[in-house]
C-alpha beads as a LAMMPS data file, in Angstrom:
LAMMPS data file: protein, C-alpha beads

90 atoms
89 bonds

1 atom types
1 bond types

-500.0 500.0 xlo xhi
-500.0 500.0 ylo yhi
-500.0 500.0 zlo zhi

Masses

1 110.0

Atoms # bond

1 1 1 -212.759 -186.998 79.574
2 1 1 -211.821 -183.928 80.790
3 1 1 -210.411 -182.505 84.464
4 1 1 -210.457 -179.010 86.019
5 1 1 -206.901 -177.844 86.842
6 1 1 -205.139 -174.620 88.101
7 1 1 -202.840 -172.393 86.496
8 1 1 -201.222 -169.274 88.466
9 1 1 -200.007 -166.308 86.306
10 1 1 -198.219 -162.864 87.340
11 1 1 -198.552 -158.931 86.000
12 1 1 -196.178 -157.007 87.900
13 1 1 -197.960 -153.162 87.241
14 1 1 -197.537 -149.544 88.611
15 1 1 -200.115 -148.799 91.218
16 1 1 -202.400 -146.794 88.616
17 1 1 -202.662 -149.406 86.315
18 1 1 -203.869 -151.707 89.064
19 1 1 -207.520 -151.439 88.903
20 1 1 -207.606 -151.281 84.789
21 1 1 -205.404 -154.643 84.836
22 1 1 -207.661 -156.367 87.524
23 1 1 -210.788 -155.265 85.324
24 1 1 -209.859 -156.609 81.906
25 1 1 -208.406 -159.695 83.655
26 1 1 -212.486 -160.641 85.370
27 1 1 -213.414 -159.975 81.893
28 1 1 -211.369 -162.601 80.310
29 1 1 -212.485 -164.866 82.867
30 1 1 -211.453 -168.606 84.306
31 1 1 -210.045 -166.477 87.431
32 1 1 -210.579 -168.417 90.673
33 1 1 -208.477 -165.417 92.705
34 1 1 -206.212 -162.818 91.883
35 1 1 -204.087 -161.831 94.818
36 1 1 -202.041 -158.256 94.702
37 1 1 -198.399 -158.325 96.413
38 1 1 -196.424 -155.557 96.824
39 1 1 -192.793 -155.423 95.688
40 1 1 -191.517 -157.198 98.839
41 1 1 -194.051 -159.912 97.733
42 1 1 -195.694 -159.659 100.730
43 1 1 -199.848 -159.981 100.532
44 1 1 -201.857 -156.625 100.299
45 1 1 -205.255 -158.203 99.063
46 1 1 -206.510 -161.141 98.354
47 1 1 -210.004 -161.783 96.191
48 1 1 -211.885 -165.045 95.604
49 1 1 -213.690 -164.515 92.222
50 1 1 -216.762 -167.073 91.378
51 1 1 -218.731 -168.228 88.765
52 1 1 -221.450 -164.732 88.826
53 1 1 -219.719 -162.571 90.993
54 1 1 -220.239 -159.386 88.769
55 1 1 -221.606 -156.027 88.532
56 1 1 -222.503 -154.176 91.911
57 1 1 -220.762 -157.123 93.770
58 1 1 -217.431 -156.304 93.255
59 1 1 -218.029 -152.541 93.285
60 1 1 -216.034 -153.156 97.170
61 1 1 -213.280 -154.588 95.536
62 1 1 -212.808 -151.942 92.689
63 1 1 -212.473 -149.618 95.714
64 1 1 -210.442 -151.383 97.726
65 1 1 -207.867 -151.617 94.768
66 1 1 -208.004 -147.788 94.070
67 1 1 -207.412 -146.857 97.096
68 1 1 -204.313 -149.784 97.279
69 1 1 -203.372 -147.950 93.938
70 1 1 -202.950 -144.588 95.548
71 1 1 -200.456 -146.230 98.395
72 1 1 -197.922 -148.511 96.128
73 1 1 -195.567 -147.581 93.175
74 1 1 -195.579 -151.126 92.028
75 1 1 -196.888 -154.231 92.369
76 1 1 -197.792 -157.681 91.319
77 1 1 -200.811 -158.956 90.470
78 1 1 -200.782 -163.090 90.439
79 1 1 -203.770 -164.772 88.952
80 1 1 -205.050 -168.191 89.691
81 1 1 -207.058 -169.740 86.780
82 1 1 -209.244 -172.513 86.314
83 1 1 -208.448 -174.674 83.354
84 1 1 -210.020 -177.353 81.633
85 1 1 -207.727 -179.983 79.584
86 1 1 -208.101 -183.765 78.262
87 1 1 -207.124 -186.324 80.825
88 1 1 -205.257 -187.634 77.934
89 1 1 -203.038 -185.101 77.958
90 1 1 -201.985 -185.503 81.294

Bonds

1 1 1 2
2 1 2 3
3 1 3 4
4 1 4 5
5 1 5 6
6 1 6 7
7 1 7 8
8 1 8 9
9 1 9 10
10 1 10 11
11 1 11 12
12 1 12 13
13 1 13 14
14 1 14 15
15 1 15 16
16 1 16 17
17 1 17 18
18 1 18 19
19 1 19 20
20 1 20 21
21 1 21 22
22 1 22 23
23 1 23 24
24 1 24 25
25 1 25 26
26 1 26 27
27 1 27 28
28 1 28 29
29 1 29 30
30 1 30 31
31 1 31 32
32 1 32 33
33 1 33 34
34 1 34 35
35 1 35 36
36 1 36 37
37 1 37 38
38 1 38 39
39 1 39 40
40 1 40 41
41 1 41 42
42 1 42 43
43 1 43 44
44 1 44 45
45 1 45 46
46 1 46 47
47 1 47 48
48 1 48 49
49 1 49 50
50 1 50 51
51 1 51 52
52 1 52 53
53 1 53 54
54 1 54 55
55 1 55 56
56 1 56 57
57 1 57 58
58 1 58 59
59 1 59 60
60 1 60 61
61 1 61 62
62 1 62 63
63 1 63 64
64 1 64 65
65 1 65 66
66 1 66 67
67 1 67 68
68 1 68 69
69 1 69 70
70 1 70 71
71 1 71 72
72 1 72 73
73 1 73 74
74 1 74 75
75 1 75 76
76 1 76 77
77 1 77 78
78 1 78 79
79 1 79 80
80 1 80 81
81 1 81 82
82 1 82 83
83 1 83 84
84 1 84 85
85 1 85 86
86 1 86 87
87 1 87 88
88 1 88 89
89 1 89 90
């Protein structure tokens, strides 16, 4: 039997690799939200990503990450994933 579980990851990136990092990571999938934090770790955006949210609907977000991009130097990008594992393993 298997059971859905979370998993949180972090990228810490220069503000023009922002939008390229946050694009190849909703291709890789399993992302429940990524959340980008600037390098006081305080909250600058946070997006919910669900199962078919693609194309035109997150032409918003790409925006709203390049213009982030233009205003920070650095910061992190933490990624919450959705993973499935054996409830034997647990």
């Amino acid at each position: 039997m298997t059971e859905t579980g979370n998993r949180t990851e972090e990228f810490a990136v220069t503000g023009e690799k922002v939008v390229e990092t946050v694009k190849e990571l909703v291709r890789q999938g399993n992302i429940r939200r990524i959340t980008i934090k600037d390098s006081d770790g305080k909250s600058l955006i946070e997006v919910p990503l669900t199962l078919g949210v693609v194309g035109a609907l997150l032409l918003p977000v790409w925006a709203a990450l390049g213009a982030l991009a233009a205003l920070v130097k650095e910061c992190t990008i933490v990624v919450e994933r959705t993973e499935k594992r054996d409830k034997s393993d647990t």
